[in-house]
N, C-alpha and C positions, 0 to 999 in steps of 0.2 A: 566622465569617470567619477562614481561618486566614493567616501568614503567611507567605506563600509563593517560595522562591528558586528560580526557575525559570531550569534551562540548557537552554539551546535554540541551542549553533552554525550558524549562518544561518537568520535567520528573516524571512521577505518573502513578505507579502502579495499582490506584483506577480509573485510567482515562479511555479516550477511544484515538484514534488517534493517532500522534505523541508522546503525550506524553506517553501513555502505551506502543508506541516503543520504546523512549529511557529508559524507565524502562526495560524492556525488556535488551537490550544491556547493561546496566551498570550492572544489578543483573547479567546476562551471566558471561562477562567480570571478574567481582570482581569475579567469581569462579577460575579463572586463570592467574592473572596478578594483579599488586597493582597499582590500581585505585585511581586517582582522579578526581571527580567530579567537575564539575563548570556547576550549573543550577540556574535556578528560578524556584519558585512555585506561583501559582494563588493564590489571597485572598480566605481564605476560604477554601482552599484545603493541605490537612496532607503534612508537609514538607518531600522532598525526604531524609532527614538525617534521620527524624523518622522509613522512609519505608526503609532504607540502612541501618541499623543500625552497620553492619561489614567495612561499606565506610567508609573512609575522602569524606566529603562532602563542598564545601563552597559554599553555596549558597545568593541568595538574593531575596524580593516579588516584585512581580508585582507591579509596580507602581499604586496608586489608581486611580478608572475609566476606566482604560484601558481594564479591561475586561469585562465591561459591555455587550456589542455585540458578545454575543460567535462565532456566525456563519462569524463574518467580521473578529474579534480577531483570533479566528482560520485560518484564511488563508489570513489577513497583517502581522499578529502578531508585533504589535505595541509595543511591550515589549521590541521588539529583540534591538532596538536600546540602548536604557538602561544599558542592560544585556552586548552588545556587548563591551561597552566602562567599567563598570565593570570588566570582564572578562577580557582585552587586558589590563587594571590598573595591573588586578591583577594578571595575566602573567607576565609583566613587573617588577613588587614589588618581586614576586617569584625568576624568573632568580634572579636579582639584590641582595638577602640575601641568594645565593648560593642553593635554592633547584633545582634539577636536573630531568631531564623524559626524556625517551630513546625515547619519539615518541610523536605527540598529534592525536587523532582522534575524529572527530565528524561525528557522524552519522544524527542527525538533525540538523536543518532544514531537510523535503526529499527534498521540492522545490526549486529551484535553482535561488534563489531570494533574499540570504541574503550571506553578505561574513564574511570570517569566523575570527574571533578575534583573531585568533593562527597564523594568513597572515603574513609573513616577521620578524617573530623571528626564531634564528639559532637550530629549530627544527622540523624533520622530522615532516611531516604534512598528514595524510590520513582524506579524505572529504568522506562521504556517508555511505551507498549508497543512492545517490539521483536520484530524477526525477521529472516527471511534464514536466510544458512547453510546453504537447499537445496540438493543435488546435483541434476543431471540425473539423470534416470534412466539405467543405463546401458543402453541400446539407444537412446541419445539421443547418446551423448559422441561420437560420432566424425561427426556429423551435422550440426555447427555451421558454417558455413565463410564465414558475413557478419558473426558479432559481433569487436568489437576484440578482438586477443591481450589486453590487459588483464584484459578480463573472466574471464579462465581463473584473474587470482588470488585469485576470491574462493572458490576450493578450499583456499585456506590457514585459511579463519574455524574452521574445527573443530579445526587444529591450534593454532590461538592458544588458543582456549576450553582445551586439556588442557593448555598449557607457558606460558602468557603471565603472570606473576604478578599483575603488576597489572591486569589487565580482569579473571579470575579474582577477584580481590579484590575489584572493586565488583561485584561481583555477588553474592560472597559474604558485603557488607559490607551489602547493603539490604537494608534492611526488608520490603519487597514489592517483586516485579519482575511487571512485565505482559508478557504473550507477547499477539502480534496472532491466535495459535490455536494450538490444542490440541498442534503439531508442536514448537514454542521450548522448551516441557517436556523434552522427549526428547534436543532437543539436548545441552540444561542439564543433565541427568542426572547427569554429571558432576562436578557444583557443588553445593553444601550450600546449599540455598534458605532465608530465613525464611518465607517466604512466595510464590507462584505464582498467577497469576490471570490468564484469557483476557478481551483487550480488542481490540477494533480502534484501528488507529492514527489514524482522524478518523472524520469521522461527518458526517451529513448535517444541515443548517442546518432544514428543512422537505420537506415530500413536495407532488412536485403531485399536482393531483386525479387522483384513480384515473382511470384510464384505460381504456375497453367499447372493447376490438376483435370482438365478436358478430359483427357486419353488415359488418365487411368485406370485399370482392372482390377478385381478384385474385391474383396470385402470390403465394405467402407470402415474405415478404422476412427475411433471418435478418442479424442485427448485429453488427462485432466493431469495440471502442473499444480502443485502447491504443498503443503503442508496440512500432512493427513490430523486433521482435528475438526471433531463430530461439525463444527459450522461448515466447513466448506461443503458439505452436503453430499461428500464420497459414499456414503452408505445407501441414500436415496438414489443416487446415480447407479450403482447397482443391481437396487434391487427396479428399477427400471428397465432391464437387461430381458428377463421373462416377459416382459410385457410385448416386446418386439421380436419375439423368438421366431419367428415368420421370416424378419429381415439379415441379410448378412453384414451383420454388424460385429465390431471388437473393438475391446475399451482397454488402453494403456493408460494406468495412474502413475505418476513421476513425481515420489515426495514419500517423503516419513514423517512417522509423530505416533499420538499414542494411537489413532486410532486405526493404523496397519494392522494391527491382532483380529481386530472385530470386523475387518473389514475381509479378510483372508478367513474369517470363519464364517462369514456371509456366504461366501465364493462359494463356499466346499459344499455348505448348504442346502445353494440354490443350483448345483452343477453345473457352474460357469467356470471352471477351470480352462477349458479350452477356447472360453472368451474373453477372458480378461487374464492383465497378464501384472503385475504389480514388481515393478523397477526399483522402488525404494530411490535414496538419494541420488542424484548425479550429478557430473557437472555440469556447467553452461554451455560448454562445447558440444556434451551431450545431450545437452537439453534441446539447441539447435537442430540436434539430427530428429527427437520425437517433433517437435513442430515441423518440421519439412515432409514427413511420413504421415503426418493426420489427415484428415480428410474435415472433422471437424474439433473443434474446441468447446470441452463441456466443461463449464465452473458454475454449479449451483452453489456457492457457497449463500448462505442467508442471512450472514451477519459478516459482511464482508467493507470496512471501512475503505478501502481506498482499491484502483484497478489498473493496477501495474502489470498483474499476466494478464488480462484480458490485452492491454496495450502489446504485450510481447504474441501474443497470438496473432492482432490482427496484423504488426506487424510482417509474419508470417502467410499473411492472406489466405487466415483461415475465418469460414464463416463460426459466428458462437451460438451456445446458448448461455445462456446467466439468468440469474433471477433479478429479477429489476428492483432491486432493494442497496442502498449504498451506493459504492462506487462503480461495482461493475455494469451496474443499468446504466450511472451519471456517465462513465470511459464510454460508451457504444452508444452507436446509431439504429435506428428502425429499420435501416436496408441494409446495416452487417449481421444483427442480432436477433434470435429472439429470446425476448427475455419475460417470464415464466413471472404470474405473482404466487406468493410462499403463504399457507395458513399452518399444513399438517405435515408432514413424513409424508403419506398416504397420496396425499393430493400434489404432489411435491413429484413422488414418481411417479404417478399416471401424466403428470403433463410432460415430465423431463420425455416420455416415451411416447408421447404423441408429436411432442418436437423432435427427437429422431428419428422417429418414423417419415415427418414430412421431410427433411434433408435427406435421409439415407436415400428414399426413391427418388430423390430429382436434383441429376448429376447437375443442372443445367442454373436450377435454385442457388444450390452450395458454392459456383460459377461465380456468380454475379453478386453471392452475399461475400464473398472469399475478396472478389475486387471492389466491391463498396466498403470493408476494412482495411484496405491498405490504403483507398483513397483518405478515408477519416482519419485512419491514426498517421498519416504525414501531412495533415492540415493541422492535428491538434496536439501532436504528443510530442515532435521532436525538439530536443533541448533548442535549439537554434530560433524557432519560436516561442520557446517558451521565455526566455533567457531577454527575447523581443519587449516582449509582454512585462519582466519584473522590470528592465530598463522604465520603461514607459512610467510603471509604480512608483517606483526611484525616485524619477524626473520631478512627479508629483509630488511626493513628501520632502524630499529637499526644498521643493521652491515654496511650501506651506512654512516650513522650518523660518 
């Protein structure tokens, strides 16, 4: 059992995004290791001590206003700077009245745009796993015309990696950093690593039982879970739809954002109303009944940093498609997926439609990619493995320490 200072700015159970990852890793963690905490909680949202209640927790709130803008709060996070010099006090204050941790890790931030408060104290340091930092592609860049202006500044993340000193520094400063897949390397290139190691950023609690779609009749029904914004690639998925008008196919989207308007006025468009059917938000429990009703799982997303639904699909023992760019290519195998390379729109939906055209007709294909994802993602995703695997990390930097 090691002793463990874990940072994790906003961590909630009851949340969605980062913060339900670092709840995630800390309730893990504290099954295994004597954890400490060091977070914030948004106003208005149940403190992580109340949700930990077996943690040491020190935490501290949001400063007021700062979270007024979730969707900009969420991806500046203007907190962090607050939180950061908090946290490095109280790092400091800790060492200093002799308390002791065999390691520090932070799993959030994923993005690689904040540096980390634990940078240049005489303690082993594990970062991640992070990611981000993808561009579009360009024959993507001029095509965006529903996501917030904000969103265009996270084109500055590669400029901060080569001029930023201090994020530069804690990266350069740990011991091991995790990348959520094989692409965070290349960014980092840059940076003088001690260490590099691909990890996804959660993981799956348990698998339900495999799943025999053999014997089923009917249309084949194709599934896409996520948060409707122009990268996950729901508009190309679409207009992929005409292309295979031949086959009996139907497409369930499960997820809101801005680009539900543009996407619903695709529909109407191209006369897919009676093929596609658009769910908007729902819960987990519901989300579970569209995975168990799919036949396949479509996530062309093309700027997609980490593959956490792709893991909840296979899961589901559904075969995918994805475009092999980030995480969703790095989460899947060559015998669950196929995975699509991205230049244009254009060339985007003609492949998405040549890939469901080969599943739709061969029950027997979709069969065997359906059980080659279930096989994968409980060799690689499930916390219980993976939790194996930070142990092993641990082991390593302590006994470096």
């Amino acid at each position: 059992m090691a002793r463990v200072l874990l940072i994790a700015p906003t961590c909630n159970g009851e949340d969605v995004g980062e913060a339900w990852v670092a709840f995630q890793w800390a309730r893990r963690l504290a099954e295994r290791h004597d954890v400490t905490l060091l977070t914030y909680h948004k106003r208005g949202a149940r403190p992580a001590a109340e949700q930990l209640p077996a943690m040491r927790v020190i935490e501290w709130c949001e400063p007021p206003l700062l979270g007024r803008a979730e969707r900009l709060n969420s991806l500046m996070k203007p907190a962090y700077l607050p939180f950061y010099l908090h946290a490095r006090r109280w790092i400091r204050q800790a060492l200093a009245r002799g308390e002791r941790f065999d390691l520090v890790h932070q799993p959030v931030p994923v993005a690689m745009r904040y540096p980390s408060p634990a940078a240049g104290f005489a303690l082993p340091l594990l970062i991640g796993p992070v990611g981000g930092s993808l561009p579009s592609p360009e024959g993507f860049t001029t095509d965006d015309t529903s996501s917030p202006w904000f969103t265009r500044l996270r084109a500055l993340d590669r400029h901060r990696l080569t001029w930023d000193p201090w994020l530069r520094a804690s990266f350069r400063n740990a011991d091991c950093v995790l990348g959520i897949a094989d692409y965070v390397k290349e960014i980092l290139a840059g940076v003088p690593l001690k260490d590099f190691q691909v990890m996804s950023e959660t993981g799956l609690d348990a698998l339900p039982e495999r799943i025999d779609r053999s014997g089923r009749q009917g249309p084949v029904r194709l599934l896409f879970v996520g948060r409707l914004v122009r990268t996950k690639g729901v508009r190309d998925l679409i207009r992929a739809l005409p292309l295979v008008s031949d086959l009996p196919v139907e497409l369930d989207i499960v997820g809101e954002g801005p680009e539900r308007a543009p996407c619903e006025a695709l529909v109407a468009s191209l006369g897919l109303e009676a093929r596609v059917r658009m769910h908007g938000w729902q819960s987990k429990e519901k989300v579970g009944a569209f995975y168990r009703a799919a036949d396949i799982f479509t996530f062309p997303s093309y700027r997609e940093p980490g593959g956490n639904v792709a893991l909840e699909a296979m899961g589901y023992s559904l075969p995918l498609i994805v475009v092999d760019r980030g995480g969703p290519g790095s989460a899947t195998s060559d015998l669950c997926a196929m995975k699509l390379s991205v230049s244009t729109p254009e060339k985007l939906a003609s492949d998405l439609a040549a890939a469901i055209a080969t599943l739709a007709a061969d029950a027997g294909l979709r069969d065997r990619m359906g059980r080659a994802a279930y096989d994968h993602v409980g060799k690689t995703a499930l916390w219980s493995a993976k939790l194996d695997r930070v142990d092993t990390i641990y082991a390593d930097l302590a006994g470096q320490r």
